[in-house]
C-alpha angles and dihedrals in degrees: 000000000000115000095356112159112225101175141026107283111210109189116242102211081193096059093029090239156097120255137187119266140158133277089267080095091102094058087064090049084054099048094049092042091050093052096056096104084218128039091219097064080076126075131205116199127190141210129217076234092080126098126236088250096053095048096057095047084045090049088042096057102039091056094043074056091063100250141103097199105129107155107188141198092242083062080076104019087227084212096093087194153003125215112143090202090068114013110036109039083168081063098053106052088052091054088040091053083055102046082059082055100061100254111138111232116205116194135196117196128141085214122075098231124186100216097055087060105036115015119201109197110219087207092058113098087183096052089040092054103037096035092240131154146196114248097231116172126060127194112266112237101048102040091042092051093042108041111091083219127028126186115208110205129184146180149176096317095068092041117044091065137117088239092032098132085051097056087039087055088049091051094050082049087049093058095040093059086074111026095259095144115079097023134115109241093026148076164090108307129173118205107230129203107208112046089238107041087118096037095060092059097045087062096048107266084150133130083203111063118192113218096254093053091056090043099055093046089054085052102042094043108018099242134106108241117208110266100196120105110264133204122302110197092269098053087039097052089050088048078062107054082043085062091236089122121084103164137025122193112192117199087200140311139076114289119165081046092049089043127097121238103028090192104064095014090060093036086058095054093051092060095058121117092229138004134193137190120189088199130155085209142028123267151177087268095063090069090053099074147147133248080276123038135174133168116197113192123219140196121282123242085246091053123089111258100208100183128176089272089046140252110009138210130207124209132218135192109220116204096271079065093251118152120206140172128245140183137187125249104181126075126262109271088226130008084230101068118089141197123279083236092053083046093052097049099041088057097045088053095053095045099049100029120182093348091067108115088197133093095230089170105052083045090055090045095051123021083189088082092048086060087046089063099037086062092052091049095041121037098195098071086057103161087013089157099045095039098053080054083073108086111246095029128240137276118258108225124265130195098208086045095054089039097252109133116210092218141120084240098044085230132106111257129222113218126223122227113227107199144265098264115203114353114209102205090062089057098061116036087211100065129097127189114233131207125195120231142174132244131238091258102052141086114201097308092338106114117195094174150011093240151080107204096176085055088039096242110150128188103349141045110206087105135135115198112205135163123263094254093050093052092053101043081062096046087245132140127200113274092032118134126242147162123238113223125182122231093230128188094204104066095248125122121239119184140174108185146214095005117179106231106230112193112223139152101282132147117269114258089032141080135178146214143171124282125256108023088063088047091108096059097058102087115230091240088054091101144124106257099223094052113011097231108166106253091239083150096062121027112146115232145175123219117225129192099248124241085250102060103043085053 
């Protein structure tokens, strides 16, 4: 398998490389964690990759540490986008199954995309053979007031906005105007990329503790864990410019390619004084390193993980808040690669020594006994071992489902939106706003190809894609080169260059283009002020014939 790591990677500032080295490794982590004179000038970043199991260990030892600096992939939401006509096919033959049912689908996209009105299913024969379709999308008003159960389901576009809580909090109104919380058949569902974005939270992946949480860990494990709010990406990554970071420490993903504001963001990480990334294959990230680096490889969620007590299982929690159990069936691709849960353990060892309170070893022998613990930190996993015996899994309990509102009043509460304030793209008639998307071929930042066969991109992705009358308000044709420059507040001068302008059906006012390469050009203080989402959904932009083009 391409790119597959097969050993710990340690990086040679004298060759310029990384080189195979031992599982001591994790004697020179803890050395170099254990020098920092204060734990939060480290920070511990999760992917939506991680178990259950893994992420409370994680948690576990990086309080023990004495921080509560947990930057996250939902920080960021690594999905740049969701559009199920494009990006989730598995998606769309369940919502075309439906449509053949008789439920009305209603669908908000500023692209026009094929699919969300006429689906083809691929695995019918029939369809394939007759060019048929399935009519998906509805008009709003009618079908909403009508239907006895309505889903309301979101992505990345509602998010990833500099006013995304806001448009989250009008949704949840939206539910509420006809009863559709608490009701089975009906809901508020976001669409997540990773399988185990929300289990990494329930089980306290937070940089915000509440007071039970920590509680319940200083009973459970005999330890006080530290109470003050740690690090999300954004203020970590701005720890970091302000040189307060030494050491980051990465459980999967892709981080300096997910991040805002390449410029400074990646300049940062190359100024630490050590990185690590826990991967199964290489990425971008691995080349964005401190003045230590090292990338120890783990085993895959398809591969057998044979531990001291004997064949384990991992658990995830899916976004309908089901957990369920998993377990590997191929062989490990190297004898050298280890479990995210032995990796875990081994560096939490080195790093706190004799004055660890936790049996980091009987929790990496049996992950029986993590789940255990889980269950005493957290209720509502009560018979987590034996229930995830059960196939299929079981549900986590939630208030709104079961109708219990966690307010002063009981009941549940509609928000009030309180407005956009000053839009900058209204101020200036030569701004767009410009949204990043992915293409057909690519999974978060995982690109399999170089096309985008749904948007009909073929071979490249420096592409914008902009409306007619857009193109011509600005003198421009289709297949014309320009740069990309954001309209920044804070004098400093973000570019993508040399795009290629692809007209397509968008709304007017607005242009689009695939994530990451137009990472660099979302400040890192274009963000929504609740959750600090980076606002990769609305960055304002002017376009500029290239270099290139006026030679």
């Amino acid at each position: 398998m391409v790119g597959r790591l097969t050993h710990p990677m340690a990086y040679d500032a004298a060759s310029d490389r990384y080189l195979p080295v031992e599982w001591s490794a994790f004697d020179m982590i803890g050395r170099e964690l254990g020098a920092l004179p204060d734990p939060n000038m480290a920070e511990f970043y999760t992917s939506g990759r991680t178990s259950n199991e893994a992420a409370f260990l994680y948690q576990l030892f990086v309080r023990e540490y004495g921080t509560n600096n947990f930057p996250d992939c939902s920080n960021m939401c690594h999905e740049a986008g969701q559009n199920p006509g494009t990006n989730s096919p598995r998606m769309m033959t369940s919502l075309r199954n439906a449509a053949r049912r008789g439920a009305s689908i209603i669908s908000f996209n500023p692209f026009r995309e094929r699919a969300l009105e006429r689906f083809q299913a691929p695995q019918s024969p029939v369809e394939m053979i007759t060019l048929s379709s399935t009519t998906i999308s509805s008009k709003l008003a009618g079908a909403y007031r009508k239907a006895e159960r309505a889903i309301l389901v979101y992505g990345m576009g509602i998010t990833q906005h500099w006013r995304g809580a806001n448009n989250v909090q009008q949704i949840a109104n939206l539910a509420l105007l006809r009863g559709n919380v608490g009701r089975e058949g009906a809901g508020v569902c976001p669409v997540r990329g990773h399988s185990n974005v929300q289990g990494d939270r329930t089980v306290g992946i937070t940089e915000v503790p509440k007071a039970d949480l920590l509680e319940r860990l200083e009973q459970r494990f005999g330890f006080k864990p530290p109470a003050a709010p740690g690090h999300n990406v954004v203020t970590a990554l701005e720890a970091m410019i302000r040189g307060e970071v030494k050491a980051f420490f990465a459980m999967g993903g892709n981080f300096a390619a997910a991040i805002p504001d390449w410029q400074a963001t990646q300049a940062a990480l190359g100024k630490l004084d050590l990185t690590v990334h826990v991967s199964t294959k290489l990425n971008r990230s691995h080349l964005i390193h401190g003045r230590a680096a090292l990338i120890l490889p783990c085993i895959g969620r398809t591969e057998i993980d044979i531990q001291e007590s004997g064949p384990q299982s991992i658990t995830v929690e899916d976004s309908m808040s089901m957990v369920h159990a998993s377990g590997g069936r191929n062989t490990p691709a190297s004898e050298h690669l280890l479990s995210e849960v032995a990796i875990i353990a081994g560096v939490a060892k080195a790093t706190l020594g004799e004055r660890t309170v936790v049996d980091w070893d009987g929790f990496g022998a049996d992950y029986d006994r993590i789940r255990d613990a889980i269950e005493a930190v957290f209720p509502i996993f009560q018979g987590y071992n034996a229930r995830i015996r059960v196939p299929g899994g079981f549900h986590l309990t939630s208030t709104a489902r079961e109708r219990i509102w966690a307010t002063p009043s009981g009941k549940a509460n509609f928000l009030v939106f309180p407005g956009c304030g000053e839009d900058p793209a209204q101020s200036d008639d030569d701004f767009l706003w410009l949204t990043t998307i992915r293409s057909h071929d690519q999974y978060n930042t995982t690109l399999y190809s170089m096309s985008d066969r749904y948007r009909g991109v073929f071979g490249q992705r420096d592409v914008v894609f902009l409306n007619e009358y857009e193109l011509k308000k600005r003198g421009l044709a289709d297949g014309d080169r320009v740069d990309l420059v954001t309209a920044s507040t804070d004098g400093a001068e973000r570019i993508a260059r040399n795009f290629r302008v692809v007209v397509y059906s968008f709304p007017t006012g607005c242009c689009a283009a695939y994530y990451p390469e137009t990472n660099p050009l979302v400040p890192l203080y274009a963000r929504d002020p609740l959750s600090f989402t980076p606002s990769f959904k609305g960055v304002p932009i002017r376009l500029v014939r290239s270099a290139a083009a006026r030679e």
